[in-house]
C-alpha positions in Angstrom: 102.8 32.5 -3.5 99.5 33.9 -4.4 96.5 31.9 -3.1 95.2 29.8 -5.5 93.7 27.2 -3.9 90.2 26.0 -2.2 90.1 23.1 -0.3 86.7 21.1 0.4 86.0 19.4 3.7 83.0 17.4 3.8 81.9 16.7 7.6 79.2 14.8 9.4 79.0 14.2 12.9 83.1 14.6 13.3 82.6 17.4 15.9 85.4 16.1 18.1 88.3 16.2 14.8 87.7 19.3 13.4 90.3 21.2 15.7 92.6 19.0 14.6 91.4 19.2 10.9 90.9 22.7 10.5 94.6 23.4 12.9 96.3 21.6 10.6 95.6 23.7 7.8 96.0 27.1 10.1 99.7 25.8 10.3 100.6 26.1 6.9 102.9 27.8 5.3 100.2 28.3 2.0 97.6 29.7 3.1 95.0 28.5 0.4 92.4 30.9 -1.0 89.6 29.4 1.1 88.5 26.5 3.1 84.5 25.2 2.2 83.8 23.3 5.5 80.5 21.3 4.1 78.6 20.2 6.9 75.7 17.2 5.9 73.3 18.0 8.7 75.2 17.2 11.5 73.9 16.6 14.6 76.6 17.5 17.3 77.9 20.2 17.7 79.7 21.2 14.5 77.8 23.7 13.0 78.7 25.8 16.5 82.5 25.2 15.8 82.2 25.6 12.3 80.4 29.3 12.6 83.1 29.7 15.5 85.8 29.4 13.1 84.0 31.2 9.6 84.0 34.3 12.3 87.7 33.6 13.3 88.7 33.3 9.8 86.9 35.1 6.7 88.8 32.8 4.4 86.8 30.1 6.0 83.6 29.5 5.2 80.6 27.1 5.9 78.3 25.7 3.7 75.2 24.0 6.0 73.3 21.8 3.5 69.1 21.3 4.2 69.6 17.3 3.8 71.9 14.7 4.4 73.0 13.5 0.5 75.8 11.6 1.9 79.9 12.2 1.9 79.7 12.9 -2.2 77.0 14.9 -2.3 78.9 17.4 0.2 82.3 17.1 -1.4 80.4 18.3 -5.2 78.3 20.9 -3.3 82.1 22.3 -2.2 83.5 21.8 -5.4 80.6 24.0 -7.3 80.8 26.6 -5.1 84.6 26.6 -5.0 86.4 30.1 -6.4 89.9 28.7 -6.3 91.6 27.4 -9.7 92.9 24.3 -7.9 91.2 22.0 -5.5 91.8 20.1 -3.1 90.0 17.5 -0.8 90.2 16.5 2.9 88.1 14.2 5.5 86.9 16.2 7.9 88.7 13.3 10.2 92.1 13.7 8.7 94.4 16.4 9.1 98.0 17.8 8.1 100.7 16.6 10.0 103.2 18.6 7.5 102.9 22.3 7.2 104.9 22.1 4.1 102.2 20.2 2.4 100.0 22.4 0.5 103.6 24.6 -0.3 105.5 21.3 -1.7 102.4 20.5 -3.4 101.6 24.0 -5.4 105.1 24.2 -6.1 105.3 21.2 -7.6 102.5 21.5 -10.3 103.7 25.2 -11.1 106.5 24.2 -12.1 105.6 21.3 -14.0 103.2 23.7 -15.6 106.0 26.1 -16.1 108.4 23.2 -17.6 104.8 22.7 -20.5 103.5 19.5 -18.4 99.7 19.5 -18.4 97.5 18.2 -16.3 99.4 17.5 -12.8 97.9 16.5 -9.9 100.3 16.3 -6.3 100.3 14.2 -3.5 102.0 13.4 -0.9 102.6 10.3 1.5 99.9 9.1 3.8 101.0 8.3 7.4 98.1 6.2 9.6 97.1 7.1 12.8 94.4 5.9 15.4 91.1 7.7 16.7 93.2 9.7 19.2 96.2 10.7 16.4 98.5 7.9 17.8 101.2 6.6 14.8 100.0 3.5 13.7 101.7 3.2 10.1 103.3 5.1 7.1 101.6 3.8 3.6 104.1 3.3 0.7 103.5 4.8 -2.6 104.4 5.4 -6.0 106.5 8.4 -7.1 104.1 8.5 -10.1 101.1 7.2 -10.9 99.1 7.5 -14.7 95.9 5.9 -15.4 97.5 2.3 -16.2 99.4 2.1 -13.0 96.6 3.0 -11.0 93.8 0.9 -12.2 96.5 -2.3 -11.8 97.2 -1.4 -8.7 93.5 -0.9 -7.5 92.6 -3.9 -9.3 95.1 -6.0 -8.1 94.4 -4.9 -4.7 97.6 -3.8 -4.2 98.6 -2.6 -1.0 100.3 0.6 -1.9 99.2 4.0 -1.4 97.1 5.4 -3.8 96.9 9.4 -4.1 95.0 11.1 -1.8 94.3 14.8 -0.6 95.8 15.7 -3.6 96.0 19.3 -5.2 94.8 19.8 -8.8 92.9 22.0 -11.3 89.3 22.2 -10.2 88.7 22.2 -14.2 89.9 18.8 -14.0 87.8 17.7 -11.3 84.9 19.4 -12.8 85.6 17.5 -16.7 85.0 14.4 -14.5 81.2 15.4 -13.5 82.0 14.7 -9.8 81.5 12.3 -7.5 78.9 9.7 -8.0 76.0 10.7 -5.8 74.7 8.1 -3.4 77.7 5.8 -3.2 80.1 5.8 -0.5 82.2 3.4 -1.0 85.4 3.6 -2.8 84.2 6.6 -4.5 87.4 7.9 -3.6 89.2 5.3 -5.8 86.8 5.9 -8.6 87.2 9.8 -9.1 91.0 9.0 -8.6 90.2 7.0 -11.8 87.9 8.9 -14.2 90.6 12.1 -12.9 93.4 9.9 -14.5 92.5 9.7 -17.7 93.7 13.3 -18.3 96.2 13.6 -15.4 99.6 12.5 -14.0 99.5 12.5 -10.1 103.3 13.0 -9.1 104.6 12.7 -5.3 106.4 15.2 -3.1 108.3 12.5 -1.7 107.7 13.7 1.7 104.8 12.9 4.1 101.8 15.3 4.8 98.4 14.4 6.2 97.2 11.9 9.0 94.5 9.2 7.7 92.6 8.7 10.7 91.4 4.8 11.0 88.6 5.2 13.2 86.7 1.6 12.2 86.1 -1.2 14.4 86.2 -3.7 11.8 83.6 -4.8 9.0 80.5 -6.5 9.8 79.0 -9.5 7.2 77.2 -7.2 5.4 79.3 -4.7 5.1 82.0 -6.5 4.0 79.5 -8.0 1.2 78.9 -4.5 0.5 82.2 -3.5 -0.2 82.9 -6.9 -2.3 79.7 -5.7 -4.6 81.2 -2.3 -5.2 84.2 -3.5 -6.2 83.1 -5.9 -8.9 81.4 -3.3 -10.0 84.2 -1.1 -10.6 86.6 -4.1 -11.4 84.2 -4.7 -14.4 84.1 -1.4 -14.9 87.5 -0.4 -15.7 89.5 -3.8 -16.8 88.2 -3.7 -19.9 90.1 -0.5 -20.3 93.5 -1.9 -19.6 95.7 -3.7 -22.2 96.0 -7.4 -22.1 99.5 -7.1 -20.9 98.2 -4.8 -17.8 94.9 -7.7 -17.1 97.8 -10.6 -17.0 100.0 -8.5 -14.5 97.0 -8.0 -12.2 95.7 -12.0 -12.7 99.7 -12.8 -11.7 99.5 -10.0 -8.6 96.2 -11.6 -7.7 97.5 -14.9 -7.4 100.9 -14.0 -5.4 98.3 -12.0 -3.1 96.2 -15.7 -3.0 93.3 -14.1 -4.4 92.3 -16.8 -6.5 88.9 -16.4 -7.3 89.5 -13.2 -8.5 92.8 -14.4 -10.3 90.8 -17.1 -12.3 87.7 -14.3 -13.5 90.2 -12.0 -14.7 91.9 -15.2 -16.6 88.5 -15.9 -17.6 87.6 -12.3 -18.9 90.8 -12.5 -20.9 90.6 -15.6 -22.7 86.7 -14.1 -23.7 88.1 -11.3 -25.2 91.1 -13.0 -27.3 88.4 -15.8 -28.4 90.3 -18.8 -26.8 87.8 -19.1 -24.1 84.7 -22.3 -25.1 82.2 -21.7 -23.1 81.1 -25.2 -21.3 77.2 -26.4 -21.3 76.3 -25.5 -17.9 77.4 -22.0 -18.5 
């Protein structure tokens, strides 16, 4: 198959994965067009290995930015300067575990192309490991998943796999505008969003990278953090699902006991059809 593919890999400070990372993609049978290893002034050791392999590999190539702009920064800076027609993202912490992956998941949107589907972006299942690469878990997914299905299950806080190192048109990515600069939290989940609203993401149905959980567990703050972000993007994007899709999440919400959640959703809903009187101390 003719190379048609560039995959980003934004790194800071992961010195000690990137053998892993970048093996993993040496072990494919696709070899993509070119790998943009994006290194966010690093200060181990990674710029050695990463000129170590660019030498090793022409196809590999290293992209040293001036200032640290954070894990979205790099990942757009990769994406610009990207040649291939699709795209592809993945943590320099993560790896492929599959050497099939990249194959199974070009083959899949060709021919979906081929069949005149637009607009395909494939995945494949997530399996977690620990910092060393011990098993830890395999993540279940969807075989599908179109804009509706993803924003209930993100909203809902599901706990299903969500695509991830997926393969798609750069184009598409690029129609987006990118990651949102400066925030690095669930901005992952939020390009998977704004990418849906023109795209089907569709599963290979077999498993193919490693998802390194490295974390030692949230501090006070940090959990606060992430609460703020996602209210943001919960009031963000549920006005953008039908009624039906807010009343499946409020239900999920409350199976999962997340009440509080449950009854703003309820709360947004009853707002919107009118039925909602707003009492005097609000």
């Amino acid at each position: 198959m003719k190379p048609l593919l560039s995959i980003v890999i934004p790194n800071y400070n992961n010195s000690k994965y990137l053998d892993d990372c970048v093996g993993g993609i040496l072990k494919q049978t696709y070899r993509p067009l070119e790998v943009l290893l994006v290194d966010d002034c690093s200060t181990d050791d990674s710029r050695r290995k990463i000129e170590e392999y660019t030498k090793a590999y022409p196809w590999i190539k290293g992209i040293f930015l001036k200032e640290n702009g954070g894990v979205s920064h790099a990942r757009n800076t990769g994406a610009a300067e990207a040649l291939g027609e699709y795209i592809t993202f993945l943590d320099a912490d993560d790896y492929y575990i599959n050497p099939e992956k990249l194959n199974n998941e070009m083959n899949l949107i060709l021919n979906m192309e081929k069949a005149g589907k637009k607009n395909i972006g494939a995945f494949s299942k997530l399996r977690a490991v620990d910092s060393k690469g011990e098993y830890l878990w395999d993540y279940q997914t969807r075989k599908r998943f179109d804009r509706g299905i993803l924003s209930r299950d993100f909203l809902s806080q599901k706990n299903i796999q969500l695509p991830r190192d997926y393969c798609l048109r750069r184009q598409l990515f690029l129609d987006t505008g990118g990651y949102t600069e400066g925030q690095n939290l669930y901005e992952d989940t939020e390009i998977l969003l704004k990418i849906s609203e023109k795209c089907e993401f569709v599963c290979t149905d077999e498993t193919g990278s490693a998802y390194r959980i490295t974390a030692q567990g949230l501090s006070s703050a940090a959990k606060e953090k992430h609460k703020a972000v996602w209210k943001t993007l919960r009031a963000q994007y549920m006005p953008t699902l039908p009624v039906s899709d807010r009343i499946w999440v409020y239900g999920s919400l409350i199976k999962n006991e997340s009440i509080s959640l449950a009854k703003q959703i309820c709360k947004d809903i009853l707002n919107m059809l009118g039925l909602r009187k707003k009492r005097a101390w609000e």
